[in-house]
C-alpha positions as CSV (number, residue, x, y, z in Angstrom):
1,X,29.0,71.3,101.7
2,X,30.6,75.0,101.3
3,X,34.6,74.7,102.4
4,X,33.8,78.4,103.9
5,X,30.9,79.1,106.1
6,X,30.2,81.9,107.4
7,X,26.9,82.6,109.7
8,X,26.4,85.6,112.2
9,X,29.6,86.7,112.2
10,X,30.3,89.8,114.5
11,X,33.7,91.1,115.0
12,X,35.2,93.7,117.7
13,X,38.2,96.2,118.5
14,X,38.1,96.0,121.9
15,X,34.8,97.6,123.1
16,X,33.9,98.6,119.3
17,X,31.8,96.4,117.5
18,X,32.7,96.2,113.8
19,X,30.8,93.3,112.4
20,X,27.0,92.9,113.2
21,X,26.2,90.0,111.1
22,X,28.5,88.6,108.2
23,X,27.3,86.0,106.3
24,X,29.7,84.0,103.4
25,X,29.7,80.9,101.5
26,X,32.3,79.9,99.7
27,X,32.2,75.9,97.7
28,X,34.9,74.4,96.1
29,X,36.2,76.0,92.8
30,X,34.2,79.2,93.7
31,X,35.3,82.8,93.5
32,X,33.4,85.2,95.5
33,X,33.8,88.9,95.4
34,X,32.9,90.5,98.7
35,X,32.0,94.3,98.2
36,X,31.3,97.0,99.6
37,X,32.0,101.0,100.0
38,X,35.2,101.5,102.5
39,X,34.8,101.0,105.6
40,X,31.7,98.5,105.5
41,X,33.7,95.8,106.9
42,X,35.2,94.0,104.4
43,X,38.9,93.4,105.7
44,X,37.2,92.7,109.4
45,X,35.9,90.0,107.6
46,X,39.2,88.7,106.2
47,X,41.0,89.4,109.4
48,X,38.5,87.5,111.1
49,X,38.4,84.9,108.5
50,X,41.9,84.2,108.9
51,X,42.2,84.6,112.7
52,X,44.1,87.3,113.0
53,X,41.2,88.8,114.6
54,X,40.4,86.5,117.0
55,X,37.6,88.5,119.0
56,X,34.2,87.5,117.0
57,X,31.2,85.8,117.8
58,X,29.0,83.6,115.0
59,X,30.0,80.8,113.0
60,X,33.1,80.6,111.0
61,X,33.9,76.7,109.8
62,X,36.3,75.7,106.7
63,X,35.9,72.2,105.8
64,X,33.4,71.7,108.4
65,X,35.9,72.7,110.7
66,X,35.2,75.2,113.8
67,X,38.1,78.0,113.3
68,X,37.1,80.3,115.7
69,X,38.6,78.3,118.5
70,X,42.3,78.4,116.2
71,X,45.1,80.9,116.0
72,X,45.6,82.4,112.4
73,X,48.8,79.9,112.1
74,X,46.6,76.6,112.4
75,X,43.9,77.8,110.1
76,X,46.7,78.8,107.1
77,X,47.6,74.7,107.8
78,X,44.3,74.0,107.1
79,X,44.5,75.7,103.8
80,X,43.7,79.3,104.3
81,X,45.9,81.7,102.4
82,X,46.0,85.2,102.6
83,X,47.5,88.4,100.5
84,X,47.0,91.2,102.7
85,X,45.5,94.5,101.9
86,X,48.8,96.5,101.7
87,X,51.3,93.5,100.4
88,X,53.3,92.7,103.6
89,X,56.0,91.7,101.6
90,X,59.2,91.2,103.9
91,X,61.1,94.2,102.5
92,X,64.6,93.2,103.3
93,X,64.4,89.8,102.2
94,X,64.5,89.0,98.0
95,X,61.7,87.9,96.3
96,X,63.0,83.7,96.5
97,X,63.8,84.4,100.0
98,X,59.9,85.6,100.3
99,X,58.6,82.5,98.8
100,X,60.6,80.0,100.5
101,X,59.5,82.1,103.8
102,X,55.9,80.5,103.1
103,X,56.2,77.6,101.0
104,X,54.7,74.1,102.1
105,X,54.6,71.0,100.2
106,X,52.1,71.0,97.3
107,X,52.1,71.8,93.7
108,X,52.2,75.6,93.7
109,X,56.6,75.4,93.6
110,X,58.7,78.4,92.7
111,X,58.7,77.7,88.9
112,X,54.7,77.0,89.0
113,X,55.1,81.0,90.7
114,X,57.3,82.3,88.0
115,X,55.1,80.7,85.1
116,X,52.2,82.7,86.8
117,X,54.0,85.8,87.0
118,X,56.8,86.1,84.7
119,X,58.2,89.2,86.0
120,X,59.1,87.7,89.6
121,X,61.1,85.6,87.9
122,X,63.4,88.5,86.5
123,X,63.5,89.6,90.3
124,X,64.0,86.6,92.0
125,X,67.3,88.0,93.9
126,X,66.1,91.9,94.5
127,X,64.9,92.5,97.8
128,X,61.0,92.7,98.3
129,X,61.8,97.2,98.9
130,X,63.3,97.5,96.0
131,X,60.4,96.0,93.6
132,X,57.5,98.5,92.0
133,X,53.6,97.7,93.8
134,X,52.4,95.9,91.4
135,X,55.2,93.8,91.7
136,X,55.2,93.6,95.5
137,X,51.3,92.4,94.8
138,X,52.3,89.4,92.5
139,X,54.9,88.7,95.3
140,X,52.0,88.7,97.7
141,X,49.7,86.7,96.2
142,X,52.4,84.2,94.9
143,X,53.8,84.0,98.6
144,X,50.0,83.3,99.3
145,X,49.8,80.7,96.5
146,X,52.8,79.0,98.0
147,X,51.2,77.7,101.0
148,X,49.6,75.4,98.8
149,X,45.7,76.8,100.0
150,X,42.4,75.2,99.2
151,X,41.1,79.0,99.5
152,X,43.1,82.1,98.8
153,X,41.9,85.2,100.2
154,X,43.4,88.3,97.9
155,X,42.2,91.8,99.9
156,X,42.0,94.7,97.8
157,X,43.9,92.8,94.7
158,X,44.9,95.4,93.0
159,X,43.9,98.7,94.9
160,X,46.5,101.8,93.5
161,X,48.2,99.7,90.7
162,X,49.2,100.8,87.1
163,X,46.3,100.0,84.8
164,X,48.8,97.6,82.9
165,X,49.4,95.5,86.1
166,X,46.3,95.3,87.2
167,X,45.3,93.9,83.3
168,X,48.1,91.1,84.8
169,X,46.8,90.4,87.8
170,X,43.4,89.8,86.6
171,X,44.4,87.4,84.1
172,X,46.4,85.5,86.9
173,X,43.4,85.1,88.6
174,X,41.5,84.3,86.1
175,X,43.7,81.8,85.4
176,X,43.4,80.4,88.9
177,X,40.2,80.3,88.6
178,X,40.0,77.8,85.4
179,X,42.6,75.6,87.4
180,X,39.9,75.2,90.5
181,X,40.9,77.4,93.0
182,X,38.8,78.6,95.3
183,X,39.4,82.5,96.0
184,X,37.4,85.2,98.0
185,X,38.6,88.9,96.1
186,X,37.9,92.0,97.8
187,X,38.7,94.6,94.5
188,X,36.8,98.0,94.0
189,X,37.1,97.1,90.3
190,X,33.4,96.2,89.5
191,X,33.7,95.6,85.9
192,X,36.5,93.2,86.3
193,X,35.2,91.4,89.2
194,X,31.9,90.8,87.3
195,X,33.7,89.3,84.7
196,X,35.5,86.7,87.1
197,X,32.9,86.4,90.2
198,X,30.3,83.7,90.6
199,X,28.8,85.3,93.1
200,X,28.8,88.4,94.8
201,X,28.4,89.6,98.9
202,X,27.8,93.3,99.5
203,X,28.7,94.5,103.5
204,X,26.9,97.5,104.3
205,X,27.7,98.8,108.1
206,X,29.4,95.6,108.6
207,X,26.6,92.9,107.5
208,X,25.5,91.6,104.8
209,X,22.8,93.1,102.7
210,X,22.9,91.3,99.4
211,X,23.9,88.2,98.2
212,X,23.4,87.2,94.4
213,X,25.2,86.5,90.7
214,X,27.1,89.1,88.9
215,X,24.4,89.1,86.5
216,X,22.1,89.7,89.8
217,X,24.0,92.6,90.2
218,X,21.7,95.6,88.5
219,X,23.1,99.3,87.8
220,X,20.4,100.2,90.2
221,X,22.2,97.6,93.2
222,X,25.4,98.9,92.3
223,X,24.4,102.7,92.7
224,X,22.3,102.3,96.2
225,X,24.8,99.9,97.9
226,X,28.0,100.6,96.3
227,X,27.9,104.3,95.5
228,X,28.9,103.8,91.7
């Protein structure tokens, strides 16, 4: 059984629909990369994922769970955690301070943190303002990882970073990849997703249109659903 499935998923703003049919599986130890050009719907998805967008209609269960009848604090507590698009990083706290903000019992612990990304551990007290982006995205995404979740959600993961970081960042999750984690990436970096995802979803309009392997994935897909 997947530990995410989605089925029909449609989404709204008010009147505006924004999702018309989002579907998502995610098993255990799986990475998915969901793709698509911008504004196809791919933090919608997330937000609706996550309940933070709590008008949808379709089918949205984690662990064989219903969430769409949760708020977005009972589905992190099922295991649900979530690096923003943009960071979020709580500027005027330091970095410890922004770990211990989101840490629950489990074996993702400061140090484990640190040892995944050395240079938070140099930082540990600066506040979250003072720290470069590709900092504040390691804090994000370790703040995520200290949750302890079954599935981390990491939206645009390293969208407008130094080419150095992002070289980081993709080894980190590669990394948590080979421990088991299961992790949905939404990245506009194709050529490192490929080498990562096991499979890919591409939103087009807000549904899916094409589900398949990174191997699945042909220069001629790319160019007609991605633009590239």
């Amino acid at each position: 059984m997947s530990l995410l499935q989605v089925r029909g998923l449609e989404a709204f703003y008010g009147a505006s629909q924004a999702l018309f049919g989002v579907d998502l599986d995610i098993a255990e130890g799986e990475l998915v990369a969901l793709m698509g050009r911008n504004g196809m719907g791919k933090t919608t998805t997330v937000r609706a994922i996550s309940r933070m967008l709590r008008t949808t209609r379709g089918e949205i269960r984690f662990d064989g769970q219903d969430l769409t009848v949760l708020p977005s604090f009972r589905a992190a507590r099922l295991g649900i955690g979530l690096a923003p698009e943009g960071r979020r990083c709580f500027a005027g706290l330091t970095v410890s301070e922004n770990l211990m903000a989101s840490a629950r019992p489990g074996a993702w612990d400061q140090p484990a943190a640190i040892a995944l990304f050395p240079r938070l551990g140099e930082r540990l007290g600066q506040t979250a303002a003072t720290l470069s982006g590709g900092e504040q995205q390691m804090l994000a995404i370790a703040r995520a990882l200290l949750t302890n979740p079954r599935l981390l959600i990491l939206d645009e993961a390293t969208e407008g970073l130094a080419p150095v970081v992002r070289q980081e960042i993709w080894a980190a999750i590669a990394k948590l990849k080979q421990g088991g984690q299961s992790i949905l990436v939404i990245d506009k970096a194709f050529s490192e997703l490929r080498a990562v995802a096991d499979r890919c979803v591409i939103l087009a309009r807000g549904k899916s249109v094409w589900t398949g392997t990174p191997v699945e994935l042909t220069r001629d897909i790319e160019t007609e659903m991605l633009g590239v």
